[in-house]
N, C-alpha and C positions, 0 to 999 in steps of 0.2 A: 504494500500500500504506500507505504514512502517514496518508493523507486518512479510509482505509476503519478503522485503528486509532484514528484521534484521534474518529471516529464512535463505534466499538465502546466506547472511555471512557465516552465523554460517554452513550453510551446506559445503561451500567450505572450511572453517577452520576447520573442523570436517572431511573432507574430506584427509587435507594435514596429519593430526596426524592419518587416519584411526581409530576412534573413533567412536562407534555405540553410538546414541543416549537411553536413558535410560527413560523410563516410569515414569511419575510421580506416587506417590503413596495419595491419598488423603480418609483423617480423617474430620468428622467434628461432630463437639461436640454444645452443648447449654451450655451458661454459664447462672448462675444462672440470674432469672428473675431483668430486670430494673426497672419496673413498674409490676403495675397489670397487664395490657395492652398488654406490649412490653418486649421481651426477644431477646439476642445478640447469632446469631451463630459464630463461628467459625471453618473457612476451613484450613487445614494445608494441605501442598501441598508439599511432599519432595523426597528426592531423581530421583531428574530431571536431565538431562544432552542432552544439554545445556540449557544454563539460558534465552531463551527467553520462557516465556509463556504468555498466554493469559487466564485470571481467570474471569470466569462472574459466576454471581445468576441469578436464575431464580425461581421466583415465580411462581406458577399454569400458566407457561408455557410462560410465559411475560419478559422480560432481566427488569431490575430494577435497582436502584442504591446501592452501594455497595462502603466497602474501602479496597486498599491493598495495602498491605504495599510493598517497593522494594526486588526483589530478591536478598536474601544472599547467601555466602556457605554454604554448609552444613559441610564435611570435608573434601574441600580441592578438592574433585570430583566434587562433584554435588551437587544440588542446592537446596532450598526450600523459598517457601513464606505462609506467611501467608492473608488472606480474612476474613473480618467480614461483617455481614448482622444485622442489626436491623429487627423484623419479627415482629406483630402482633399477638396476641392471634388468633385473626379471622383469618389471614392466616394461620399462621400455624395450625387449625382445619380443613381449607378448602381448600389446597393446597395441592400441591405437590412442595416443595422447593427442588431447586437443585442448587448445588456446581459442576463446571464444571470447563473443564482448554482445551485449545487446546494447541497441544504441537509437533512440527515434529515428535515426538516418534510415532505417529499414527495417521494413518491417519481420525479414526473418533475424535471427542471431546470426554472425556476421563468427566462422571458425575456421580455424588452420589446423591442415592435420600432419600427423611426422611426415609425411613424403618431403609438405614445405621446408624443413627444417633444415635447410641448407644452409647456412650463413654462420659465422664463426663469430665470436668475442672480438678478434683483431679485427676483423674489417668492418665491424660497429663502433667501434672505439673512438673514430672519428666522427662518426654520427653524435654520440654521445658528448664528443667534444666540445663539437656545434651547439646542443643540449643546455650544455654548460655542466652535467650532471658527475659528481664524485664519483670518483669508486666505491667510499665507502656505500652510499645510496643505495650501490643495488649488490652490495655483499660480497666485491670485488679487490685483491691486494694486486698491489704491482706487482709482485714475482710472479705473480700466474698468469700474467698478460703476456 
């Protein structure tokens, strides 16, 4: 009920400035391995407009737990957040993990599934630069970069 009112706002506010809502665009990457065991994704979730969204995982089809951090600007438009998932070896062999967002820009939920998970830590890094966003932020030390 909060998600469906903090929508119905932003829609009348979006409404007064005539302002089309804007599609999230979502990335997500494995940072290198924690353990033997367990390895950290990360979902970057950006150029949104407006800043309410809704960001869940899902494992072989189950919602699970997850962290995400609050929605920032991006520049000044529109929006971006970041989501990280701890995974298990065994899941991610035997799943199918997805990074999802619901968002008024559309009306189904807007997910990426492992196939997309192409993209590495390093060649984000620069994205994240631009960002302006720490390491610490999304759980990150320079010697693992």
């Amino acid at each position: 009920a909060q998600l469906a009112d903090a929508f119905a706002h932003k829609y009348t506010v979006n409404s007064l400035y005539n302002r089309s809502p804007e599609t999230p665009k979502i990335q997500v990457f494995r940072e290198n391995d924690k353990s033997d065991t367990e390895f950290l994704l990360v979902c970057l979730i950006t150029g949104f407009y407006p800043d309410v969204i809704k960001v869940y995982w899902k494992p072989d089809g189950e919602q699970s737990k997850w962290e995400t951090d609050p929605v920032e600007k991006e520049n000044g438009e529109t929006s971006y957040v970041i989501s990280r998932f701890n995974v298990t070896q065994l899941q991610w062999k035997n799943s199918k993990v997805i990074c999802g967002v619901q968002h008024e820009s559309s009306k189904d939920n807007i997910e990426v599934h492992p196939s997309c998970f192409c993209m590495t830590i390093r060649f984000c890094m620069s994205y994240f630069y631009f960002l302006r966003i720490s390491y610490p932020l999304i759980g990150l030390r320079n010697d693992r970069i």
